[in-house]
N, C-alpha and C positions, 0 to 999 in steps of 0.2 A: 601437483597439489601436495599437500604436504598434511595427514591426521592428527590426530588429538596425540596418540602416544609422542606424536616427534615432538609435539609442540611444547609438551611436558618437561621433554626429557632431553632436548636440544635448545631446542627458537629459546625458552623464556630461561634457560642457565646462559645460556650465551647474551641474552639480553641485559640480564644482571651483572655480568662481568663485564660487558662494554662500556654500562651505566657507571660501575664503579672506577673502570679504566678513565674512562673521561672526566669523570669529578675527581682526580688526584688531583688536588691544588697546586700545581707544581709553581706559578707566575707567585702564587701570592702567599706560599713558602719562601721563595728565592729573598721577594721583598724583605718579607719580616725580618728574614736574616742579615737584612742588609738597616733595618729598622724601618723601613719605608711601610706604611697600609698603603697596598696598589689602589684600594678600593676609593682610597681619601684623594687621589689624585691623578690627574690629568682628565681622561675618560670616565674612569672610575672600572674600568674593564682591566681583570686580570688576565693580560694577554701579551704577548712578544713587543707591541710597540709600546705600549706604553710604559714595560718594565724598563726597555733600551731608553725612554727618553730621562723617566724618572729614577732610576736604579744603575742602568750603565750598559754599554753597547754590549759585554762580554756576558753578562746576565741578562739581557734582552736576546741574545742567541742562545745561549743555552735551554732559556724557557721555549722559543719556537723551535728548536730541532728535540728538543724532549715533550712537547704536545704534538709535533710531528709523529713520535713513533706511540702516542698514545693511540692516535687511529691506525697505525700499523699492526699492532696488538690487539687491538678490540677486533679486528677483522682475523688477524690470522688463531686469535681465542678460539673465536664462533665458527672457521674452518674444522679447528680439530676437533671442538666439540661433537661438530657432528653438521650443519648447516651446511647448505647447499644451495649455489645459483644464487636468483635476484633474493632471495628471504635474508640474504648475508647484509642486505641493505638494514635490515631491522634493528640488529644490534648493532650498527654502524650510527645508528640514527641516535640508539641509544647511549651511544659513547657522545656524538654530539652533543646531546641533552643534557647528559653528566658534566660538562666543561660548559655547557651554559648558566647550569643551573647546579651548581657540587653540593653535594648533600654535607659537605663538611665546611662549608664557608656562608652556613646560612642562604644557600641557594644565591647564590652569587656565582659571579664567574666569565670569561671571555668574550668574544665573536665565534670561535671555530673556525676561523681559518686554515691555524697552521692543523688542526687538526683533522681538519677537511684534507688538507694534503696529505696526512697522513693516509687516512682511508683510501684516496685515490691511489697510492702508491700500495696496497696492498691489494687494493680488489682488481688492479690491472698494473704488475708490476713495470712492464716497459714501459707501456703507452703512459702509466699514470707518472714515472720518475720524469718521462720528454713532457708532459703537462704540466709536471708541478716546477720543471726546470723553466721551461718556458713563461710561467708566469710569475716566477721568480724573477728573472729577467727584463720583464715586462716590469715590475714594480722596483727593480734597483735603475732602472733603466729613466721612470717619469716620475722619479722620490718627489717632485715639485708641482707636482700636478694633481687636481684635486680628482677623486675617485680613485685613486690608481691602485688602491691596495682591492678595490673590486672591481676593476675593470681586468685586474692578475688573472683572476678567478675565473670568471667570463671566459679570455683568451686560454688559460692550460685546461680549464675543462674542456672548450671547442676542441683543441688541437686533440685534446684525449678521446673524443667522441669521436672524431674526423679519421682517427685512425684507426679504430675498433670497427666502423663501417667498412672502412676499406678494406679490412684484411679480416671480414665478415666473421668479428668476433662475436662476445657474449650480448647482442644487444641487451637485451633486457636488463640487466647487470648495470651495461649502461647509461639505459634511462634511469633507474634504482639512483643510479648515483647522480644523474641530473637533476630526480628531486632533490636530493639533497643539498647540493648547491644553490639550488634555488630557495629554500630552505632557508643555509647560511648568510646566504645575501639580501635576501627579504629580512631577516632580523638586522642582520649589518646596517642595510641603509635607514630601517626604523628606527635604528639607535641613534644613530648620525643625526637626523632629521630630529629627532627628540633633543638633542645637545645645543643644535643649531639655533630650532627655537628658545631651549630654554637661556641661549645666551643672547640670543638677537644678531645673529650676524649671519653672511652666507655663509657656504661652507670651504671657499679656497679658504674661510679668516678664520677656520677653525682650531687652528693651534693656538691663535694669538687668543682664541676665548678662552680655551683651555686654561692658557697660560691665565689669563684675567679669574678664570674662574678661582684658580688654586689662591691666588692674590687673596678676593672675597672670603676663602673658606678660613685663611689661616691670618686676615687681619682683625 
């Protein structure tokens, strides 16, 4: 259990600093730099693919291994803070929130993927680096194939769970971070689904709507 004084003086500072970790605009800085609004195109989500498709491969990586260590930092914050155990999911959640919704882009902002891997790779650094590699892998692997960038997520969190059982780690922690995946992927595929209808097509066609969509916006 965890009192009032800690809640005060840990859970809700550490909560705020994860919040603010994760609304760092970092996709839809890179853009503007580059003059692109990420927000105007493709998705419309400030996030690693979309900046790579419409901005460029070399700044579409930099934005996901720098939202990568944004959930590295919101977790290891709220360590030194003072948090403890599954409660560490909290301000994890809230760093997610922050990069969904950034208090500096008009509440705008990504999926949480790469940022979801972030946190995976702090709150279990081995198992969470063989998870987030492994679905790494999994998505350079079926770039052609529709779901794949959440079907990743799926595969390195199993493998990440799978091995936390086995070598009878922190379940709870665990599960902590299963909601959260679930979480990111429930919004993920809401959003997909929202796109999909809003352009009328399945979802293998969805880049071609994309593509049609930006046509629409800018003729």
């Amino acid at each position: 259990m965890i009192d009032t004084t800690s809640i005060l003086t840990t859970l809700l500072p550490a909560i705020v600093v994860g919040y603010l970790l994760g609304a760092i605009p970092v996709a839809a800085l890179i853009s503007r730099k580059a003059g692109v609004d990420i927000f105007s195109v493709g998705t419309g989500l400030a996030g690693a693919s979309n900046v790579k498709r419409y901005v460029g491969k070399k700044r579409g990586g930099t934005v996901g291994l720098v939202d990568l260590t944004k959930g590295v930092l919101a977790v290891a914050a709220s360590i030194l803070i003072g948090v403890e155990g599954a409660w560490v999911a909290l301000p994890a959640l809230a760093a997610i929130l922050g990069h969904w919704k950034s208090v500096f882009t008009g509440f705008r902002g990504g999926d949480g993927l790469a940022i979801l891997g972030g946190i995976m790779v702090a709150m279990f650094p081995v198992y969470g680096f063989i998870g987030v590699l492994v679905g790494v892998l999994v998505a350079f692997g079926g770039q052609k194939l529709p779901y794949t960038s959440l079907f990743s997520v799926v595969i390195g969190y199993a493998t990440l769970a799978a091995l936390v059982v086995n070598a009878n780690g922190d379940l709870p922690l665990a599960l902590g971070l299963g909601g959260l995946s679930a979480l990111v992927l429930a919004r993920a595929i809401l959003g997909h689904r929202r796109r999909r209808d809003n352009d009328g097509v399945d979802w293998d066609d969805m880049d071609d709507a994309e593509g049609a969509a930006d046509q629409r916006r800018y003729s």
